[in-house]
N, C-alpha and C positions, 0 to 999 in steps of 0.2 A: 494358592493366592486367596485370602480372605476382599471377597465382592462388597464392597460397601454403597448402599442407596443411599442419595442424600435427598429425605424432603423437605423441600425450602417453600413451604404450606404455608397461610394467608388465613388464619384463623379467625375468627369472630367471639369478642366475649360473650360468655354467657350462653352462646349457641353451640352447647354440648351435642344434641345431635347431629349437626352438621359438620363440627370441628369433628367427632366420632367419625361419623362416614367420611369425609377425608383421608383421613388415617388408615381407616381401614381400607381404601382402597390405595394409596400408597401402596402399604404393605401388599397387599396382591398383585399391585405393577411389580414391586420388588424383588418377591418370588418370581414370578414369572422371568422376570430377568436373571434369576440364577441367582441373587445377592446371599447373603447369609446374615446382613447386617444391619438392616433398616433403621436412620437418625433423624429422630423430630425433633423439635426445639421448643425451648421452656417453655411449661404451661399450655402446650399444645392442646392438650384436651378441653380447656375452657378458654382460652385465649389469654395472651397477656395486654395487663395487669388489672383481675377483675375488681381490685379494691375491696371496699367494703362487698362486696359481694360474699364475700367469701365468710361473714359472719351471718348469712341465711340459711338456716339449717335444710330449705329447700334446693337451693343451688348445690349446699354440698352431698344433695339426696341426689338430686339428677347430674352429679360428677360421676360419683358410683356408679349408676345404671350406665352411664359412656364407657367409662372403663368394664364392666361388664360386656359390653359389645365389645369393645376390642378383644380381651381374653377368650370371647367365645370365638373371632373371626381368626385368635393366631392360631386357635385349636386345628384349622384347615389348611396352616400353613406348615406343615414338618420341620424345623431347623431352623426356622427364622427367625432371627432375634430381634427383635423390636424394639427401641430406646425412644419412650416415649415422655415428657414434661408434663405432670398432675400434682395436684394436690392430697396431700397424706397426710391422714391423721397420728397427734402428737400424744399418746397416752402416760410419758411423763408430767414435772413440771413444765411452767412456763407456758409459752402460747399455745393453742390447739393444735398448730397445722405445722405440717413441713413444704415448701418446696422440693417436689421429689424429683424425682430420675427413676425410673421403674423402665428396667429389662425383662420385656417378655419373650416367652418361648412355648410354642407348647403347651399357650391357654394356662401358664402361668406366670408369678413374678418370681424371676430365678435370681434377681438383685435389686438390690434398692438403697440409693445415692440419695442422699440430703444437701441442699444448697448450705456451704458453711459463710459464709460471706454476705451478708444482706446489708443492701445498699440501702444509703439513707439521704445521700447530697443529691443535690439536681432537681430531674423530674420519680425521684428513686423513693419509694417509704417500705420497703419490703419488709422492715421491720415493725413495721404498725398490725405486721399479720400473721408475720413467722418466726416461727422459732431456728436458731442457728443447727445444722444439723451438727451430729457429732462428729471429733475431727479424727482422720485416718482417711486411709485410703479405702475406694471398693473395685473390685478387679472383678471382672470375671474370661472364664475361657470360654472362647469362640472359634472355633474351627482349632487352626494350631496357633491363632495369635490368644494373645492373654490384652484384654482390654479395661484400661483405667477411664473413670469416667469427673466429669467435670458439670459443673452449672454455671453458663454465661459469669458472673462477677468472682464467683473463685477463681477463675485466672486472671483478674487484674490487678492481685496483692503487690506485684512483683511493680506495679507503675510510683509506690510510692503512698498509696493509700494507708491510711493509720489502721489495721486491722493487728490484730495481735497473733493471727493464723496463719500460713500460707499453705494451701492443701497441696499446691505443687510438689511441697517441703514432703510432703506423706507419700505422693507422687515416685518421687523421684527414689523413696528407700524401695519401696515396691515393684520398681520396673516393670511395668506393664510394657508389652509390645506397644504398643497403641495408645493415645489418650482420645476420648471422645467428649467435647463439651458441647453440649447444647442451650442455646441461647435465644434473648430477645431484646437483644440491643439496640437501640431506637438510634436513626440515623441523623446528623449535622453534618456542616460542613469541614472536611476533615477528619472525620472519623473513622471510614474504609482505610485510610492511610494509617491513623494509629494505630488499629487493632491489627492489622497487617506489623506495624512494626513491635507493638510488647508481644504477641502470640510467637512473631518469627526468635524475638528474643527468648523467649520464654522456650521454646522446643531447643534452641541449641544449648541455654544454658541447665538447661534440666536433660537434655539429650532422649527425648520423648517426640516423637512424629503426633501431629494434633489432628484432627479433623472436626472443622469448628461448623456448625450449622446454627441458622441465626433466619427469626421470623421475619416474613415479608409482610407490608402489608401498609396503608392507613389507621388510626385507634385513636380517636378524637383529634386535640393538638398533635400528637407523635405518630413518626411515620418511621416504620421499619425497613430498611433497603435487602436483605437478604444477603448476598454477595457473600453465600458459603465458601467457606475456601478450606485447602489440605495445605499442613507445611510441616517438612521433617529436616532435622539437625543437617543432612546432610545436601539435601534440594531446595532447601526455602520451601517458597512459598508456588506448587506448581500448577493448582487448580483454584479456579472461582467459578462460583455458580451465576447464574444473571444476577442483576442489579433491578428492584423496582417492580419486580414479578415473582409467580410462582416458579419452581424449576424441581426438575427430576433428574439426579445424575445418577451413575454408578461410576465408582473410580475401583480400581486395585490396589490391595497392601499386601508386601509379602518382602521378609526379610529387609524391615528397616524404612522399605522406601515405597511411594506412590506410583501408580503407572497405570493405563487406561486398561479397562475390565471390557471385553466381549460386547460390542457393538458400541460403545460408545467411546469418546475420544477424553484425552485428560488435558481441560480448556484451560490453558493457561493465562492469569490475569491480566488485563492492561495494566502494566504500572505507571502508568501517568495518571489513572482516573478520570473522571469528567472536571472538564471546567466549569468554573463557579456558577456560573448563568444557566448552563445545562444540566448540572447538579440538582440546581433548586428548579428550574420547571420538572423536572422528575418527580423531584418531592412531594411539587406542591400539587399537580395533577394527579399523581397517587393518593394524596392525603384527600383529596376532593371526592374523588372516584369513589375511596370508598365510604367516606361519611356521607358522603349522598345515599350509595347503599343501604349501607347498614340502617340509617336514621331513615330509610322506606320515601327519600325522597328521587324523583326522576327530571327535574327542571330546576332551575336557578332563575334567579332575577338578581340585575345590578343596575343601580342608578348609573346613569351615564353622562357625566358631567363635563366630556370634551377633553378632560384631562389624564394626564397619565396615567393614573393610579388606576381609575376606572378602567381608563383604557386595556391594559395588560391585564386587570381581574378578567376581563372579559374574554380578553383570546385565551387567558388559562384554562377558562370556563368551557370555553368551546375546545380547547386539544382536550379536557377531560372526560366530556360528557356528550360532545356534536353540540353544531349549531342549531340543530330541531329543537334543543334543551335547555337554549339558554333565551333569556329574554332581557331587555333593556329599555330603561324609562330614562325617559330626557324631561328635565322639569324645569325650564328657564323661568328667571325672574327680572324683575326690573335690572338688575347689573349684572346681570346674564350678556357677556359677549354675542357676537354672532358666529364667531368661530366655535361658541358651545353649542351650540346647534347642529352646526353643517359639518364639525369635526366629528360630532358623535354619528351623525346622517353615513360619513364618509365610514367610519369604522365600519358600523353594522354592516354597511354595503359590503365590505370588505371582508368582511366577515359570516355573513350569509344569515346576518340573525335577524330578528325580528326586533323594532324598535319604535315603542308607543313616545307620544308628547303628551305632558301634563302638566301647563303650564300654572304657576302657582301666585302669581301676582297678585289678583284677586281676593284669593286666598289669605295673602298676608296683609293685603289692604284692610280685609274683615278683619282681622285677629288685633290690626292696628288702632282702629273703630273700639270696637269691645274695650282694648284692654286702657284708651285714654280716658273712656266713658264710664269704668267700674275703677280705678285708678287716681282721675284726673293727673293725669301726667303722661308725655309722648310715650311712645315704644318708639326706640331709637338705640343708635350707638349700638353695644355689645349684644342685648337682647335681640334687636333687629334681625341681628348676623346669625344668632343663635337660633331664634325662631324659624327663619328661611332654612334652615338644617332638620328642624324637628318637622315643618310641615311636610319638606322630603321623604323623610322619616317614617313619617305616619303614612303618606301616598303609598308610601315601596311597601310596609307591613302589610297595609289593609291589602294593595297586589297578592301577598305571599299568602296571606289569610285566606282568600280567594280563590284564587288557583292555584295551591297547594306548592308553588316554588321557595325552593329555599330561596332567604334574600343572604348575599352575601355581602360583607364591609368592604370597603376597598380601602382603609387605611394602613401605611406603611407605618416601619419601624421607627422614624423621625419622628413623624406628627404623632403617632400617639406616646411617645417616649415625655414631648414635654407640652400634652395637651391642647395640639392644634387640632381639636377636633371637638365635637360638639356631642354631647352625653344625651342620649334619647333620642337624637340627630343622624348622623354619617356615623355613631357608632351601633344604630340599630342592625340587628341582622344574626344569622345562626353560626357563623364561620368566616372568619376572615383569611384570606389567602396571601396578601401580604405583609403583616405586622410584625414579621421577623425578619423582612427586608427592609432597610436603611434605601431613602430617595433616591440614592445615587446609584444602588443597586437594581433600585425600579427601573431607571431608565437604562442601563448594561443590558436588564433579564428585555425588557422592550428590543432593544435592537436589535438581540439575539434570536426573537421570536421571530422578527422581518427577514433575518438572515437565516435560520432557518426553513424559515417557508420560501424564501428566493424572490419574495415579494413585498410591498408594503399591506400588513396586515392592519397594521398600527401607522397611519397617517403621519408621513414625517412633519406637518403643523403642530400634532398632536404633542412630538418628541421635543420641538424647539421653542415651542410658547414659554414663556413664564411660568411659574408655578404660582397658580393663582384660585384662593377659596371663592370667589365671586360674589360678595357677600355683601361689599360695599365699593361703591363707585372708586377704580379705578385700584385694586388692591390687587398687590402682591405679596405673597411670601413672604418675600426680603425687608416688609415694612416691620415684620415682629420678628423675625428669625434670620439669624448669618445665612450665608449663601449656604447649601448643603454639603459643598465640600467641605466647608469649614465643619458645621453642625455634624456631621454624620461620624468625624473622625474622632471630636469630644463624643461621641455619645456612647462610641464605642469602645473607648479607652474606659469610661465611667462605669459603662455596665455592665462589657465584658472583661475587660482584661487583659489577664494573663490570659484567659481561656479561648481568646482566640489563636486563631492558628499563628506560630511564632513569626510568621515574615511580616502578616497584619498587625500583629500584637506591636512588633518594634517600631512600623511603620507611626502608628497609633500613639505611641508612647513621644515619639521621637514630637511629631506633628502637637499633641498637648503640650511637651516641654517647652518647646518654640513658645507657644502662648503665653505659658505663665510666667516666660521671663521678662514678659514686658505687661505694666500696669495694665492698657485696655485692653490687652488679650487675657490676662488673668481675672478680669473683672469678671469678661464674656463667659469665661469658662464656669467661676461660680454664680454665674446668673444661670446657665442653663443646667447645671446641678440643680438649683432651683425648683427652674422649674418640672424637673422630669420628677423631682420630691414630691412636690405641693400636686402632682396629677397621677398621684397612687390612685387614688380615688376611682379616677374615671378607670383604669385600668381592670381595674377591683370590680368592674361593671361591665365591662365589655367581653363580647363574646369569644372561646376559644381561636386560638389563630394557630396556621398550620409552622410547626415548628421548624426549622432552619437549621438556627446556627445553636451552639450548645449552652446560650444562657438567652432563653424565651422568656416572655413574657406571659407570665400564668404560674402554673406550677415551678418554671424551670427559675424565677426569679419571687423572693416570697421577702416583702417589706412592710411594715406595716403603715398604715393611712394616718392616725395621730402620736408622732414623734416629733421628736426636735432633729433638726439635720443640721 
């Protein structure tokens, strides 16, 4: 029986020595467990995707020195073969670098696989950096199986992508026992289910058993879920690794088929998945967790405005990081409810965090002085509304500047898709946690969190109030924007698609056709094209947000700011 480790590692870019010692000590758990076949996933050695990085000829100095450590650490491992994702120099034409695959053994590299497939749609530029490797197959023998090897996007030729390759094709003349691909596929909603169904297709119709590992982890906007899994022509699909974490498995291969290796068991997947709600606080707490890390931050601040958005950023804040680590400022102004007060009072309560008042009235009273006096003319109307946002704004930064807390945004996928939000205002801050989630989904992921906890975390006032910027006396939402059932269902026909998942997709399709078969619903719907057009702008300004669904706003959606629409 060929023993196979699976490390589902949580790498850091650009922290080659830590991403190094990781690995290396994988591999010694590995041995030690008896494996023969230890699998990392792309780019493990520097982290994926280190971008431009990879055009410093320092970074690609201190890549070598990692890889140097690993080949001196396999040198003390006898037989153990190492599949690890680095960066290789390209001494033909074309671009410098390869995406490699390098199989160690024995403080050598006994094969070396080139990603042939470089993605370019989505959040993808692999091609801005690498050169395509060349195409065939690389095999090598490991114990009595003969192993073919893969890079994350060379097995998704077969979904229909316009590549002119498919290595499977190479694959499949060469029968390998075994395929191994290692990956860094960035998670959305729905996407454990895809790659579960082209991979299981992909193994029966190539008749190749796969063992697919894939990075876990946070990496700015994109967050990686891990959820390794084994699936062969004749068992499907019968292991998965955790979801959302690190994991260490060993499974067995041996004539064709998977089956649990010596102390440890072969965990078969949930097929149903997490639901949608539970999906995305996974996400978005992972995504938090570790760009808190990485970016050397230990505290958060969130304005706390009594409302839902807030509200939820907050208890995210705290399942990610504890309540000792989050902080919350409540700034009421003249058309400041009093349920924004005693709702935000009640949250923290509830919550166990700490919650300063910094009431700002004053404040815009001066700003209202000044700017009639240097002006002659009121501050009023739009500006007013605006101004009350920035002086927020400025209160939360100078907090963050101060006490070293990241400030986090708490605008959703709605409001900043057609510009309910204030630029230098409620969009200041280093990460926003919900801007991939649509309002309707805000208030599901809130319930969910109550129901979760068995308790009210989140103020059921907090859930049924109006959706309201408080900005001017007696406003609501619904005086500039349809209700958000309406709003949320154009938004996501407009910006996603096809690309979301097919039951939403038709739901979505079905719900805009309704509309535009009748004049005021077809008006509404090109008004709000509109306006999600004419608010590229503030987008284009606003800080990274934790990505969701598979067409985000940042990299995952690229428009430009002066066009005609």
């Amino acid at each position: 029986m060929l023993k196979i480790a699976i490390a589902q590692l949580n790498p850091t870019v650009g922290d080659i020595d830590g991403n190094s010692g990781a690995i290396i000590a994988a591999m010694q758990r590995a041995a030690g467990q008896g494996a023969d076949l230890a699998v990392f996933t792309e780019l493990a050695l520097c982290g994926y995707y280190p971008g431009d990085l990879l055009e410093e000829p320092a970074f690609l100095a201190r890549m070598a020195a990692g890889l140097e450590r690993v080949l001196d650490a396999s040198r003390a491992l006898p037989g153990l073969v190492s599949v690890v994702g680095a960066v290789r120099a390209n001494d033909g034409p074309g671009k410098p670098l390869f995406n490699a695959l390098l199989a160690i053994r024995d403080g050598q590299i006994v094969a070396e696989y080139y990603k042939q497939l470089l993605p370019t749609y989505g959040v993808f530029d692999d091609r801005r950096h690498f050169e395509p490797g060349p195409e065939g197959a690389c095999v090598l023998q490991v114990g009595a199986q003969r192993v073919g090897f893969l890079i994350c996007e060379d097995g998704w030729n077969h979904e229909g992508r316009d590549y002119k390759v498919n290595p499977f094709t190479a694959l499949r003349e060469a029968r390998p026992d075994l395929v191994v691909s290692i990956n860094a596929s960035p998670s959305d909603i729905g996407k454990r289910e895809l790659r579960h169904t082209l991979f299981r297709t992909a193994s029966e119709h190539n008749e190749l058993p796969i063992v697919y590992v894939n990075q876990v982890g946070g990496q700015d906007q994109l967050v990686y879920d891990g959820a390794s899994f084994a699936v062969s022509p004749s068992q499907g699909i019968v292991f998965e690794a955790e979801r959302f974490c690190e994991d260490f498995q060993v499974i067995g291969f041996a004539q064709g088929r998977f089956s649990a290796a010596d102390g440890f068991a072969l965990a078969a997947p949930g097929a149903a998945g997490l639901p949608v709600a539970e999906f995305a606080r996974r996400q978005i707490v992972l995504g938090l967790q570790d760009y808190a890390r990485r970016c050397g931050f230990t505290k958060v601040v969130v304005g706390s405005s009594g409302g839902i958005d807030s509200a939820l950023t907050l208890a995210l804040a705290v399942d990610a990081l504890g309540p000792e680590n989050v902080i919350a400022v409540t700034m009421p102004s003249a058309f400041s409810s009093e349920g924004s007060v005693s709702d935000s009072v009640a949250l923290c309560n509830n919550l166990g965090i700490t919650l300063y008042t910094h009431p700002i009235l004053d404040l815009v009273r001066q700003y209202g002085v000044g700017f009639e006096g240097a002006f002659d003319r009121p501050l009023q109307g739009l500006p007013l509304e605006n101004l009350q946002a920035r002086v927020r704004g400025t209160i939360l930064m100078a907090y963050s500047n101060a006490s070293g807390a990241l400030l986090l945004t708490t605008g959703n996928k709605s409001e900043i898709s057609v510009g309910y939000c204030t630029l230098y205002g409620d969009t200041n801050g280093g990460l926003g946690l919900l801007g991939d989630l649509y309002k309707t989904e805000v208030v599901a992921l809130s319930r969910h969190v109550n129901q979760r906890a068995g308790r009210e975390l989140i103020p059921g006032a907090v859930l049924t109030k109006p959706p309201s910027a408080e900005l001017a006396p007696g406003q609501q939402d619904t005086d500039s924007l349809p209700e958000y059932e309406v709003l949320d269902e154009i938004l996501k026909w407009h910006i996603e698609g096809r690309r979301l998942p097919l039951e939403e997709a038709a739901l979505a399709e079905q719900f805009v056709a309704g509309l535009l078969a009748d004049a005021g619903g077809a008006a509404l719907v090109k008004r709000i094209h509109g306006m999600v057009a004419r608010n590229e702008y503030k987008r284009r300004q606003a800080p990274p947000i934790i990505r969701v669904r598979s067409r985000a706003f940042g990299s995952g959606r690229q428009l430009p700011i002066a066009a005609y629409y």
